[in-house]
C-alpha positions in Angstrom: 256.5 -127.4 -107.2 254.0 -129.1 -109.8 256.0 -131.9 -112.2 254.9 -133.3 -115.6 254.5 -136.3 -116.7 257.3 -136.4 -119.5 256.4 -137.2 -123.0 257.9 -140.7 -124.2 259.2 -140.8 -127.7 256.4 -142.9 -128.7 253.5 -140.2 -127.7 256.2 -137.8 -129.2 256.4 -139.3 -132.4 252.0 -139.9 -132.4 251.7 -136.6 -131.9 253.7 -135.3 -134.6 252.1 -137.6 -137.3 248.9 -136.2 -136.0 249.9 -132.7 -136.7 251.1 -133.5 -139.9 247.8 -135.5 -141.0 245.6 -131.8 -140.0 249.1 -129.6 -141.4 248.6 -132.0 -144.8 244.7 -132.1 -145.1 244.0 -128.2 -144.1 246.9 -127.0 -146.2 245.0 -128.3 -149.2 241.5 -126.5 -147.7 244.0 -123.3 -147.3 245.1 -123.6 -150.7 241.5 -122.9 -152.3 240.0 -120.3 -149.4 241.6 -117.1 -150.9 240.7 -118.6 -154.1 237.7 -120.6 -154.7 235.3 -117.5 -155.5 237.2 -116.3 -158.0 237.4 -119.9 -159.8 233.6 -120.1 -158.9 233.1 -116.9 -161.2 234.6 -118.5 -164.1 231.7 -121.2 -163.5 228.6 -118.9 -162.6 228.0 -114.7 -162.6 225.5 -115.6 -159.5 227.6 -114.3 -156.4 225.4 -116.7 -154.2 226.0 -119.5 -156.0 230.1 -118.4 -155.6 229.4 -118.2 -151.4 227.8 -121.3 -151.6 231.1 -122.8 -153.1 233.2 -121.2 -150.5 231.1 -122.4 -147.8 229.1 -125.7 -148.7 232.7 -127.7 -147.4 232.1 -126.0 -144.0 228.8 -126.8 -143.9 229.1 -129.9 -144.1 231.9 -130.2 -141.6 229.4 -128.7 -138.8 226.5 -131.2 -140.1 229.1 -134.4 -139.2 230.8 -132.7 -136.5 228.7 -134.5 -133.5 227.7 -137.5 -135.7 231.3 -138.1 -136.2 231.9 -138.4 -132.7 229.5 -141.2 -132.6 230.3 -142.6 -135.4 234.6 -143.1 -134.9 233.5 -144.9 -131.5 231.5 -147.4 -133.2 234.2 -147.8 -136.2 237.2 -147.2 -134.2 239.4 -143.8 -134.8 241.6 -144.7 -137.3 238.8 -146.1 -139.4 236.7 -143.2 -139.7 239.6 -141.5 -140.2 240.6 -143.5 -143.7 237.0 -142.9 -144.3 237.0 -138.9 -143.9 240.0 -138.9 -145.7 238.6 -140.8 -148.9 235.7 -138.8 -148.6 238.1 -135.8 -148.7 240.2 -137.4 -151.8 237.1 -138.2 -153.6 235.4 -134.6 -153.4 238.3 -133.1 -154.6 238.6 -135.3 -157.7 235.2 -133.9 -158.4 235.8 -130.6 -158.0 238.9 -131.2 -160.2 236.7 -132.8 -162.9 233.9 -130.7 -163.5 233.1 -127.2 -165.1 229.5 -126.9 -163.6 229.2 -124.7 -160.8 226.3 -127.3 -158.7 229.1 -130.2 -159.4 231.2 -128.2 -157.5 229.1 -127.2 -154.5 228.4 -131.1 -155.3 232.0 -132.1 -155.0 233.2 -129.4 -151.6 229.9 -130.8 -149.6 231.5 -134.3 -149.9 235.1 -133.4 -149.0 233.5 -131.8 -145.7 231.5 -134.7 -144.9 234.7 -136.3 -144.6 234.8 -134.1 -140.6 237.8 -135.8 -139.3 238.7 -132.8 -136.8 237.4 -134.7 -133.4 239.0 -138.3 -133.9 242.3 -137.0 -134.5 242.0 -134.5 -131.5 241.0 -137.6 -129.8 243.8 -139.9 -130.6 246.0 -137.0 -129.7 244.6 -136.8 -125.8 244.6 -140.9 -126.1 248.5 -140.6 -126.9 249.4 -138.9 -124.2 249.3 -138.4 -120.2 246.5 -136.3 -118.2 248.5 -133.9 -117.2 249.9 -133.6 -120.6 246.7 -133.2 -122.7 247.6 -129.5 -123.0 250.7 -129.9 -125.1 248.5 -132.4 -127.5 246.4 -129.7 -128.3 249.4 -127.5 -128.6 250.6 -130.1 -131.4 247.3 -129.8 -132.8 246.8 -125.9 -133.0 250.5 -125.7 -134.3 249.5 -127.9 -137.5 246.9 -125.6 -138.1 248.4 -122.7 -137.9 251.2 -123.7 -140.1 248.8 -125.1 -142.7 246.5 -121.9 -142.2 249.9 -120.0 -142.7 251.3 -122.0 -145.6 248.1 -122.5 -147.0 247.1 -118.7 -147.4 250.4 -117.4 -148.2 251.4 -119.7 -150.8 248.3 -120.4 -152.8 247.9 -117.0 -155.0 251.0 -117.0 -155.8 251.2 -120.7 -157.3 247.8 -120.3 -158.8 248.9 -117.2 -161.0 251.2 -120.2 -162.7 249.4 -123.3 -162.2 245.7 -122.3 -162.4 243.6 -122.7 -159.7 241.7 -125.8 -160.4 244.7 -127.8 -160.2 244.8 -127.0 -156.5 242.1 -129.5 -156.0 244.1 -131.6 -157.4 247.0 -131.2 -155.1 244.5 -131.2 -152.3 243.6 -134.9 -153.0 247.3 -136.0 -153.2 247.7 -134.3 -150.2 244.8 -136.3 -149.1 246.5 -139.2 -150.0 249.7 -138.6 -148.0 247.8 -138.1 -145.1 246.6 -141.5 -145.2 250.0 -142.7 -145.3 250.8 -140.9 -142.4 247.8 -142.0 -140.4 248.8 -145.7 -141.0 251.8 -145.0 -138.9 250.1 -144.2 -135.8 248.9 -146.5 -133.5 245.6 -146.4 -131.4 244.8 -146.6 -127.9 242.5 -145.6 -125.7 243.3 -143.5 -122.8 240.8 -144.5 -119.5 241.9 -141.4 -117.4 239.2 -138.9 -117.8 239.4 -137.0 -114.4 240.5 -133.4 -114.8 241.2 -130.5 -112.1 239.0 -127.3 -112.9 239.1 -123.8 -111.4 236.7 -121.5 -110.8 235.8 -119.4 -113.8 237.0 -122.4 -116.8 233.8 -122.9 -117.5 233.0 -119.0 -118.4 236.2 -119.0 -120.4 235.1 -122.1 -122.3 231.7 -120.2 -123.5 234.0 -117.8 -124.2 235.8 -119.3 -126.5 233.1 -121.7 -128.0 231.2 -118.2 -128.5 234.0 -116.9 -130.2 234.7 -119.5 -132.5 231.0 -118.7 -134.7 231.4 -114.8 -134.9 234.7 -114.9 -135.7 234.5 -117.7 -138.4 231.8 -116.0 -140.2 233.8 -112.3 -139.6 236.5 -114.5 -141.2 234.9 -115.9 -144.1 233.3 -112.6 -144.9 236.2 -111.5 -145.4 237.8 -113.9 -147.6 234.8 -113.6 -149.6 234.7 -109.4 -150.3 238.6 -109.7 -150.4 238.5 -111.8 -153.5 235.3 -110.0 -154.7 237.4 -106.7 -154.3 240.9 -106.6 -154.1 241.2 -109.5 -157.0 239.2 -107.6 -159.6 240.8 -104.3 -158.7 244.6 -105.4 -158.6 244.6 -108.5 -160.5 246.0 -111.8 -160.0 249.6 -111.5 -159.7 249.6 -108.6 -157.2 246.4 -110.0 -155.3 248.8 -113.3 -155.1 251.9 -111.3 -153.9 249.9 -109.0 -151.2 248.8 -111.9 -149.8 252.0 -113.5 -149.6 253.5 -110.6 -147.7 250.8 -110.3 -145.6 250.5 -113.5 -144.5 254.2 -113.5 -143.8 254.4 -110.7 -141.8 251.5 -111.8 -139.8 252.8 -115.1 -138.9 256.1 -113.4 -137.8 254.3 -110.8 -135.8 251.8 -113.5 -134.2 254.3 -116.2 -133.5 256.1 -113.3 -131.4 253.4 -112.2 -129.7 252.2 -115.2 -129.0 255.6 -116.4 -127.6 255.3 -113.1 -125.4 252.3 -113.3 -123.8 251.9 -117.3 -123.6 255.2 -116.4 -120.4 252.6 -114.3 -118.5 249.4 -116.4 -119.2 248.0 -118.5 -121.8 244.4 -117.2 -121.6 245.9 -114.3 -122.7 246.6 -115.4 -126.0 243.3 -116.1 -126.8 242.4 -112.3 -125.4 245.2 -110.7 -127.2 243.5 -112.5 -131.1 240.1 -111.0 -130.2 241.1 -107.7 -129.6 243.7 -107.6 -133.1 241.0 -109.6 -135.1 237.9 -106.8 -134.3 240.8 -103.9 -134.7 241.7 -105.9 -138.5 238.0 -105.4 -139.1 237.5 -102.3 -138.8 240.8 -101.2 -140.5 240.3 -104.1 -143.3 236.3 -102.7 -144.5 237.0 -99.0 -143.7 240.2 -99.2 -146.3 237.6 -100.9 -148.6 235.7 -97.3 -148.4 239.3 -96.2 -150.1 241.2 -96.6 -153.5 242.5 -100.4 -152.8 246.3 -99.7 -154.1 248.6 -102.1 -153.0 249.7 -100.6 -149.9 246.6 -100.0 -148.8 245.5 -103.2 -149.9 248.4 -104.7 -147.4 248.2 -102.7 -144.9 244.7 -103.6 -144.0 245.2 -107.1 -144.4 248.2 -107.9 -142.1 246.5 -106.3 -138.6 243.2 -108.9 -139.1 245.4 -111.8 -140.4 247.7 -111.8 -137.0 244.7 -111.7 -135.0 243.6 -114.9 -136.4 246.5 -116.7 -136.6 247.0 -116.3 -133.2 243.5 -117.7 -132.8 243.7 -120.5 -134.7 247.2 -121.0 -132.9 245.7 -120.6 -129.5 242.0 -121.4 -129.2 242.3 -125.6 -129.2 244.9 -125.7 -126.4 243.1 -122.5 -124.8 239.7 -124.1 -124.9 241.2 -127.9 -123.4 243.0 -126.0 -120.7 239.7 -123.7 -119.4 237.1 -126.4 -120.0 235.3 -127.3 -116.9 232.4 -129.3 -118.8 232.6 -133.4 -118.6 233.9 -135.0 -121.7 236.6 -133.2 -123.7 236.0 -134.5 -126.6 232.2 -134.0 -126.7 233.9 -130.0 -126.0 236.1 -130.2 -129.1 233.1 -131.4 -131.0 230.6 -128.1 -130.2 234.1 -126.2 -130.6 234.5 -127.3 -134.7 230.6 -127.3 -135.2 230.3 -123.7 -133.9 233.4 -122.7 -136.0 232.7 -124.9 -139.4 228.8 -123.3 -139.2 229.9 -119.6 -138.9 232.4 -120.3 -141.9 229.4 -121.5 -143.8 226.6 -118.9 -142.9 229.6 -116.7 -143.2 229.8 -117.9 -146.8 226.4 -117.6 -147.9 225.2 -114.7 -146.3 228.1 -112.8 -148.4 226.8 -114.6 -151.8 223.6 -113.1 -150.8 225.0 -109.8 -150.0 226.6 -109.4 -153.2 223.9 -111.0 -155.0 221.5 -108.6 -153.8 223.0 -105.1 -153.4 225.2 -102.9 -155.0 229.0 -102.5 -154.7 228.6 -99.3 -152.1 226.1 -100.7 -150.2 227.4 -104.0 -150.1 230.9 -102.4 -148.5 228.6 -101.4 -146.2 226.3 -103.9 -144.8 229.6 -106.2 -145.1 231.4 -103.4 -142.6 228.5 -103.1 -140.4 228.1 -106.6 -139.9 231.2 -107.9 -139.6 232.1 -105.2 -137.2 228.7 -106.3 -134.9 230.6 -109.8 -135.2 233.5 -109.2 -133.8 231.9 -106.7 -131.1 230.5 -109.9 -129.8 234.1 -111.8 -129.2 235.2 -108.5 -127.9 232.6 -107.8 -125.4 233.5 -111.9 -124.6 236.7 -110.7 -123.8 235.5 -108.4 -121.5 233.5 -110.7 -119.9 236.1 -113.1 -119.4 238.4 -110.1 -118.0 235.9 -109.1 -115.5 235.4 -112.8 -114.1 239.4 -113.0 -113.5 240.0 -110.0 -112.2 237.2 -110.8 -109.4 238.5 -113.9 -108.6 241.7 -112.8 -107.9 240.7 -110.5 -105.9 238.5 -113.3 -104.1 241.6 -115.4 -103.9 244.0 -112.9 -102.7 241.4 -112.2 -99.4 242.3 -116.0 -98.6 
């Protein structure tokens, strides 16, 4: 019978406040992702220059990515995390500030510069155990999903009353309490790096670090046609409300599933997101084809939003657990670069697509290739499906 190494209050307590620093920081990024193309058409008619807003922060999260790794072992953790956060604070503040459209890209390039994704993953593994580096990253993909959850749900729906600009206000308070929060944790470095793999981690990992850039540009296509469609079609206040529904209902329906499947087998959960995410494609841009009324408009949104929920939920932990490659953290690294850069290509090629084309055959390219995109996670999860199923049946000859 295998035992755990249990969690002392202390590690307990570290973990939370790290949770809270990525719920508090992402929830202000969450706030402004169904919304900063429409705010970037008050500024600009150029649709490229609108993509560019949506994705110039997560560009420059994948440029710092890997430097950021080197950089918070030279400066200590917590130090480059006060710095990433200030960074974050400060572009914000610009965004808040201006009415040109470059000052913004301006202003979101230097809130993602700011990539503080790796040294807090890192503190989290340094807080705990070995054997308990799983349920770190579990504390880590639970803050994101709240704050992608929260976030998403929430922010159309305050914007029809607040405006959106002030959201980048609220993002740099938010900013602010998170360095509050950080001050409370305490760093120390963890010297166990020796990890039992299995055969077949290391397929999963490419798996999932595969993943992580067709879906995030699938995903930021889609936040980029649904504000270019649904917004102009239904108007604020019922744009605001469908996604509030739908973002409820899919974080019910994924927290369930999720809870399900996790009993049989983790990897599972990270299966179950591809297969709902390329099924919420292909129902999200074929509705697109249709008259968007509202309960079309919702009922294409909910199937894709559960599927990545339960990705964003499940791929950290997923991708810890499987990896069979030296160094976790230099892992986690590739893991946010791949992800922050198919966010930002995502971003821009959409600008480009609406730039360039009309409505009818944008709807089109925009179907065909996010489709192609999240055939490529599918055909991952195949992959990954076929590798288990023959080393069980290698294991059960034993």
């Amino acid at each position: 019978m295998n035992s755990t190494t249990p969690l002392s209050r202390e590690a307990r307590s570290t973990l939370s406040k790290l949770a809270l620093v990525h719920f508090l920081r992402l929830t202000g990024i969450f706030f402004l992702i169904p919304l900063i193309v429409i705010y970037a058409k008050t500024l600009t008619s150029n649709y490229f220059l609108a993509g560019l807003a949506l994705g110039s922060y997560e560009i420059a999260m994948a440029a710092m990515q890997l430097p950021s790794t080197y950089l918070y072992r030279k400066v200590g953790k917590k130090n480059y995390i006060y710095f990433g956060l200030s960074l974050f604070i400060i572009g914000n503040v610009i965004c808040f500030l201006t009415g040109d459209i470059y000052v913004l890209i301006l202003g979101r390039f230097i809130e993602g510069m700011g990539a503080i994704s790796s040294p807090i993953t890192a503190l989290s593994i340094d807080a705990v155990p070995e054997d308990r580096r799983t349920t770190a990253m579990a504390f880590t993909g639970m803050g994101i999903g709240f704050a992608f959850l929260g976030g998403l749900g929430f922010s159309s729906i305050i914007g029809n009353y607040i405006g959106i600009r002030n959201f980048f206000l609220i993002s740099a308070v938010l900013g602010v309490l998170a360095i509050l929060v950080i001050k409370g944790v305490h760093e120390r470095f963890n010297e166990n790096e020796v990890v039992e793999h299995h055969k077949g981690q290391g397929r999963k990992s490419i798996t999932i670090l595969t993943s992580s850039f067709s879906l995030a540009m699938v995903t930021f296509l889609f936040f980029f046609i649904l504000q270019r469609t649904y917004y102009i079609d239904l108007g604020f206040l019922y744009y605001g409300i469908i996604i509030f529904v739908a973002v409820l209902i899919s974080g019910i329906i994924a927290v369930i599933l999720s809870e399900v499947v996790n009993r049989k087998k983790p990897f599972n959960i990270f299966r179950l997101s591809l297969l709902i995410v390329f099924s919420g494609t292909v129902i999200f841009f074929g509705v697109l084809f249709l008259k968007p009324i509202a309960v079309l408009a919702l009922l294409s949104i909910v199937p894709f939003i559960t599927g990545f929920t339960i990705y964003e939920i499940a791929a950290i932990p997923t991708l810890f657990s499987s990896s069979s490659i030296e160094g976790k953290e230099n892992v986690l690294g590739v893991y946010f670069t791949l992800q922050y850069a198919g966010k930002g290509i995502g971003s821009v090629i959409a600008g480009l697509i609406a730039l360039y084309f009309i409505k009818f055959t944008m709807l089109e390219i925009f179907f065909v290739l996010a489709v192609i995109l999240s055939f490529v996670s599918l055909i991952s999860y195949s992959f990954t499906t076929k590798v288990d199923i023959n080393n069980k049946g290698k294991h059960s000859s034993l």
